[in-house]
C-alpha positions in Angstrom: 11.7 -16.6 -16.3 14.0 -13.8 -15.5 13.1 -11.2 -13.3 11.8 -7.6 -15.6 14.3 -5.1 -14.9 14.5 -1.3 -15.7 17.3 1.2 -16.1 15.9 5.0 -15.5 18.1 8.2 -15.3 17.2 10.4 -11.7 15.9 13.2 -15.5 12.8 10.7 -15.3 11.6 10.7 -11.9 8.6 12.1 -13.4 8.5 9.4 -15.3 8.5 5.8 -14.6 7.8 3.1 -12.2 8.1 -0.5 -13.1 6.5 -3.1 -11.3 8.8 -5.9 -11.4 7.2 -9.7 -11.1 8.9 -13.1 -11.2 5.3 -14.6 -11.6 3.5 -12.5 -13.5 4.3 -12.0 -16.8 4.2 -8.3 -17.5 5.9 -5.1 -16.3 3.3 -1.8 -15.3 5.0 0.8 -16.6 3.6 4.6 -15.8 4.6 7.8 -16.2 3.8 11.3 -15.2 2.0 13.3 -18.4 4.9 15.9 -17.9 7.6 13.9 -18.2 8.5 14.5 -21.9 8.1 17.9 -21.2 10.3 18.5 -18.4 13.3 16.1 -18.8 15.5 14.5 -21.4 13.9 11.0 -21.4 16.4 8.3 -23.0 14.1 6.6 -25.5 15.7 3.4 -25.5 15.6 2.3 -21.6 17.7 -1.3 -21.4 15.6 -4.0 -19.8 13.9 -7.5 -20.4 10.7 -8.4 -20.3 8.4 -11.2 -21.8 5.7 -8.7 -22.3 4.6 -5.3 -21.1 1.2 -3.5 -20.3 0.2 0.0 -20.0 -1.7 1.1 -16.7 -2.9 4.2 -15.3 -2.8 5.4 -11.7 -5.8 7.9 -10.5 -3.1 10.6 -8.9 -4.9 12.8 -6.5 -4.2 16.1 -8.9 -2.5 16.6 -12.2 -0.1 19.7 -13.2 -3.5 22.0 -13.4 -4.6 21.3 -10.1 -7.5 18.7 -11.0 -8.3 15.1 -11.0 -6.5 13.2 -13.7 -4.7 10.1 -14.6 -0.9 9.3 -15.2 -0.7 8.5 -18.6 1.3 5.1 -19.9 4.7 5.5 -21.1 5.5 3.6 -24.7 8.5 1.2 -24.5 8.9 -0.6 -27.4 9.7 -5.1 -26.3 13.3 -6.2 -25.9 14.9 -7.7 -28.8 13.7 -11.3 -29.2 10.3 -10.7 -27.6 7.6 -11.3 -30.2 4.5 -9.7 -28.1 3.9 -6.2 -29.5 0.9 -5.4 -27.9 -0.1 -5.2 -24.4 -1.9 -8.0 -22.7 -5.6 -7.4 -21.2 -4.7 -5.3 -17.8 -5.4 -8.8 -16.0 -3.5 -11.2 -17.5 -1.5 -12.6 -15.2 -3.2 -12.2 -11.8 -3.7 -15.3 -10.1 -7.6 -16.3 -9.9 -8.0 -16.1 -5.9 -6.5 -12.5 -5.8 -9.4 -11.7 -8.2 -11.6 -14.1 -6.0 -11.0 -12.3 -3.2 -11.1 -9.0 -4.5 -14.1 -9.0 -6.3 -16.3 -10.5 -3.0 -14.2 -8.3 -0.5 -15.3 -5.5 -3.2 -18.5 -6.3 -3.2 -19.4 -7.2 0.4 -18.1 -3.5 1.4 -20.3 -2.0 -1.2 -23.3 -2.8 1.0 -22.2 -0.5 3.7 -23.5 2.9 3.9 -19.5 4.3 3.4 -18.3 1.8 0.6 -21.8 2.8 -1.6 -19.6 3.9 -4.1 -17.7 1.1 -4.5 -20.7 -0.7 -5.6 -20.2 -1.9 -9.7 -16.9 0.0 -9.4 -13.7 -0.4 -11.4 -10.9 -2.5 -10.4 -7.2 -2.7 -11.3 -4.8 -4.6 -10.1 -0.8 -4.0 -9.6 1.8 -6.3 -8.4 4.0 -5.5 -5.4 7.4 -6.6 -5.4 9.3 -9.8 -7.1 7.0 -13.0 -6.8 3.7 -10.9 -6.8 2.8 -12.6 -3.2 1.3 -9.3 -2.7 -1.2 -7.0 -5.1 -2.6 -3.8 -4.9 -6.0 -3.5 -6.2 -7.4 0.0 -7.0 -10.6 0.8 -6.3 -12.0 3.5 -9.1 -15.1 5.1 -10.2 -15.5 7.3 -13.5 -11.9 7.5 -13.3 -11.4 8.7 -9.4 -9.9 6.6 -6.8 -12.4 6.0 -4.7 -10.5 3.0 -2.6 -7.4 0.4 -2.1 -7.2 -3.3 -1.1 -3.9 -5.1 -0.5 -4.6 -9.0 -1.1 -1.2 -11.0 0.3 -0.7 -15.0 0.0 0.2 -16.2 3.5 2.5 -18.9 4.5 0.5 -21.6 2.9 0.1 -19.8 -0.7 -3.7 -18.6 0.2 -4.4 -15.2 -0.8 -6.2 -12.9 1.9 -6.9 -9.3 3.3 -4.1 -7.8 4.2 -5.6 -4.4 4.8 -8.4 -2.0 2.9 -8.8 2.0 2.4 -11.9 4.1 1.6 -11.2 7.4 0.1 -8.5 9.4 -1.9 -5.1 9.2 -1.0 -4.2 5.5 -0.9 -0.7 4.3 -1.4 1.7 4.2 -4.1 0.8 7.3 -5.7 2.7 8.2 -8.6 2.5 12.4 -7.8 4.1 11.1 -4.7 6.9 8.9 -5.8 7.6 11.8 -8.0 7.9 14.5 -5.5 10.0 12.3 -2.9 12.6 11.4 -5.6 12.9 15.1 -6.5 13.8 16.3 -2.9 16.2 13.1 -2.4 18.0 14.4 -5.5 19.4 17.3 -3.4 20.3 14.2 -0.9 20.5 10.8 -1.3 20.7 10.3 -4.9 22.5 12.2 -8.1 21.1 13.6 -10.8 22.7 10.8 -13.0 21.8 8.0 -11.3 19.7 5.6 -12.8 17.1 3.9 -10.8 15.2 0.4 -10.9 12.0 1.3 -8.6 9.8 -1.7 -7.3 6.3 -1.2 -5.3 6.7 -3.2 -2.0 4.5 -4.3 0.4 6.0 -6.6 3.6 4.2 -7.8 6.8 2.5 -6.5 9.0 2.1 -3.5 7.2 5.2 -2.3 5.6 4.4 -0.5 2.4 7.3 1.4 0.4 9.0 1.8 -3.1 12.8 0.3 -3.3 14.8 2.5 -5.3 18.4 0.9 -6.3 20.8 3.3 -7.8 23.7 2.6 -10.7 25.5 3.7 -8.3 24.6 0.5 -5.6 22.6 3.1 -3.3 19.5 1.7 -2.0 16.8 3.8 -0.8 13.5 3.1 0.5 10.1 5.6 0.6 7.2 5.1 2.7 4.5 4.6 -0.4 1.5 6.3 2.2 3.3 9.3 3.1 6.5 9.7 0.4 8.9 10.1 3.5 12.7 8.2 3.4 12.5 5.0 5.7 15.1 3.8 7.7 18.0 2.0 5.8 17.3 -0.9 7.9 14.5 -1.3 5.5 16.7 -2.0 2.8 18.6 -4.5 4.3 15.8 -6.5 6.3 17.4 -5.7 9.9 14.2 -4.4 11.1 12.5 -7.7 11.0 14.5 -8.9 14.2 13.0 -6.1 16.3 9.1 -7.6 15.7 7.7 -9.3 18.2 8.0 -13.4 18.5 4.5 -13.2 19.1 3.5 -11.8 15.9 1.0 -14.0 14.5 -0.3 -14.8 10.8 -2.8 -12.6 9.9 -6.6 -14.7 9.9 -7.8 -15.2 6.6 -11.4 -13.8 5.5 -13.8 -16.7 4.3 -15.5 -15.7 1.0 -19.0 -15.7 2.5 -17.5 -13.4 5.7 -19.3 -10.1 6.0 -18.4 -7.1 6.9 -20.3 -5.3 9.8 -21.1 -1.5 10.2 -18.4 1.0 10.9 -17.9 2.0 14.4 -16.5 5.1 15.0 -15.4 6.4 18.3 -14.3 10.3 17.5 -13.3 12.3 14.6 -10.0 11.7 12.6 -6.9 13.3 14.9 -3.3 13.8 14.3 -1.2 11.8 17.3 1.2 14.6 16.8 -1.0 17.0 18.1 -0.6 16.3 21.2 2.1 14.3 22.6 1.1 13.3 26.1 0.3 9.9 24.9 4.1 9.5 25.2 3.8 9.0 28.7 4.3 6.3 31.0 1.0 6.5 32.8 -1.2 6.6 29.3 -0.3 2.9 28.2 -3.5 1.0 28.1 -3.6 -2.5 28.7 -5.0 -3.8 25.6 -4.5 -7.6 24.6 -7.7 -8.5 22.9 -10.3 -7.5 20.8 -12.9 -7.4 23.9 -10.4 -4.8 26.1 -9.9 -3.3 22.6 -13.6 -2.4 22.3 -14.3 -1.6 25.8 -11.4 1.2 25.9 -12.6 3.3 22.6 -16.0 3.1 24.4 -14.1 4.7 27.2 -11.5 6.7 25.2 -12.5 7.9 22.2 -8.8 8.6 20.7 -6.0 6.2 21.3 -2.6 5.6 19.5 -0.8 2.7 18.8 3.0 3.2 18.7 5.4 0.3 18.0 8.1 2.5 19.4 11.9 1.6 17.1 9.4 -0.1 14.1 6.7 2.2 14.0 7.6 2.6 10.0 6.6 -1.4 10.1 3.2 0.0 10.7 2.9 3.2 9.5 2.6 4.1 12.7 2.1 5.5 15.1 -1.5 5.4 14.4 -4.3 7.3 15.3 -7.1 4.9 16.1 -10.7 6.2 16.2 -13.2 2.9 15.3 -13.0 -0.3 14.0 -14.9 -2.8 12.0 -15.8 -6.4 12.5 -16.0 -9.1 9.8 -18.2 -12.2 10.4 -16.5 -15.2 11.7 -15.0 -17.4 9.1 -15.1 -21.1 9.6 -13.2 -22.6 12.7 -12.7 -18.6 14.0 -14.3 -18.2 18.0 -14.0 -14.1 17.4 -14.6 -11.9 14.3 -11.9 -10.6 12.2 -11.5 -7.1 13.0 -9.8 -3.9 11.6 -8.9 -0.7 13.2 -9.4 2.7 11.5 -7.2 5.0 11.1 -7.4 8.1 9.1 -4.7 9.8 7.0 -6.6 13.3 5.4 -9.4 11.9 3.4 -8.5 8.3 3.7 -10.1 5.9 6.3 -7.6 2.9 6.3 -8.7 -0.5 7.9 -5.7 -2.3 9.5 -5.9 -5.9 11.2 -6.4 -5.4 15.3 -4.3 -8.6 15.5 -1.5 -7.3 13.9 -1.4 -4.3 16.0 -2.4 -6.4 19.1 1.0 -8.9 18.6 3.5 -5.7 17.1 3.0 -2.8 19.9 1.4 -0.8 22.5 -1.6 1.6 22.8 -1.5 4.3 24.3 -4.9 7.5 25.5 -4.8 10.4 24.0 -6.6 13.1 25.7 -10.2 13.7 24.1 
């Protein structure tokens, strides 16, 4: 099968994003409702694909200021594709990302702050070529109320990547749309055209790729819309992890998820930078000295100094929250909070415990 492609002018930035798949066989094609409105949109975009399927993205506001959904574009198949209609949203996604999504789903609807994800809606979106990663969208009467990312390890086996509770997840159309605009007056020219594909690498690299006509590549954090280094592009940065980065442990399906523990409010690691000093590194190589110190220091950062973007980082840790062990494990599985605004995001501890340092931050 050959790879979906897409061919958009920089005009439609408000536009489009195509989710390209080598597995799958569909394209997610979404645009902003203003598109049409604001731009000269070529009706007759040049790409291939065996079929196509329209799906919307909860954005965290429309033009007006509310809640609202990004409304599918209409792009008529590629000469010599019989399919005219779109295929059932999941066509196409493998049965253990469901698997996995649906019990992960439902175990975290029986804590107190996942009750809303209980009987929810759930989407699901390919990330990059070979969907070996998906983002599933977590909604409720048409809000985002949550995220998982399910990723296939070494062996093929689809598992937890990492989870969020709350508005403002990743790879959010409004966004993508405002971080092309400003790169406009930068990187990019106002003719370009653009192929844009969702990413998601390990341990917790999550971005769009944007590849000008022109051979530019360009990559944007998909959590906070900022330019990454071009490093990203290129795959330098993966020489700079650690050799000890290990695979992340896989959640059994009968694993269950334990109560939230939170150790202070959400805080900003740029508030105060004295975490930056020598003397505030903590010695933190296990989940044990991990829980002891937030019993002892409420706020702490991790920082993977040079790759911090690898992480989203650095990252303001306030709790954490244990899984059952799975078969064969001697510990839990645990993930670290972090907050971003309204979003709680739950990040494996032994990915941060292998790929940096933490660090006290004054309470």
């Amino acid at each position: 099968m050959k790879k979906n492609s897409g061919h958009y002018s920089v005009g439609m930035i408000a536009a489009v994003l195509i989710g390209l798949s080598a597995v799958c066989p569909f394209a997610s094609i979404q645009a902003a409702p203003s598109a049409t409105q604001d731009h000269n949109v070529n009706p007759s975009p040049s790409y291939e694909a065996t079929s196509l399927v329209s799906s919307s993205e909860p954005t965290n506001q429309n033009q007006d200021g509310n809640q609202g959904q990004i409304e599918a574009t209409t792009v008529s198949p590629s000469p010599g594709n019989s399919s005219a209609s779109p295929p059932a949203q999941e066509q196409g996604v493998p049965t253990d990302v469901k698997r996995v999504s649906t019990d992960t789903v439902q175990s975290l609807s029986t804590q107190p702050s996942f009750a809303q994800w209980k009987d929810a809606e759930i989407s699901y979106h390919p990330l990059g070529p070979g969907t070996h990663s998906w983002l599933v969208q977590v909604n409720r009467a048409g809000e985002y109320i949550g995220y998982l990312i399910i990723g296939a390890d070494h062996n093929g086996a689809y598992q937890l990547n990492e989870y969020g509770n709350g508005p403002g997840g990743p790879y959010s159309m409004n966004l993508l749309r405002q971080s092309l605009k400003s790169l406009t007056e930068t990187k990019l020219s106002s003719i370009d055209k653009l192929q844009i594909t969702p990413m998601y690498e390990e341990p917790l690299l999550a971005y769009w790729l944007v590849r000008s006509s022109t051979g530019s590549e360009v990559c944007i954090d998909a959590f906070t819309g900022d330019p990454l280094p071009a490093e990203v592009a290129n795959g330098n940065w993966k020489n700079k992890l650690h050799s000890s980065t290990i695979p992340l442990p896989a959640l059994s399906l009968k694993a269950e998820p334990q109560a939230i523990t939170l150790s202070a409010e959400p805080f900003d690691p740029y508030d105060d930078l004295s975490w930056l000093l020598p003397k505030q590194k903590l010695f933190i190589h296990n989940v044990q000295q991990f829980t002891n110190t937030l019993s002892e220091s409420s706020r702490i950062v991790f920082s993977a100094t040079d790759i911090n973007f690898a992480f989203g980082g650095p990252l303001a840790i306030n709790g954490y929250q244990s899984w059952n062990p799975s078969h064969g494990l001697s510990h839990p599985i645990m993930y670290a909070v972090t907050c971003r605004t309204e979003l709680s995001r739950f990040v494996p501890l032994d990915q941060l415990l292998s790929g940096g340092g933490f660090y006290r931050m004054h309470s």
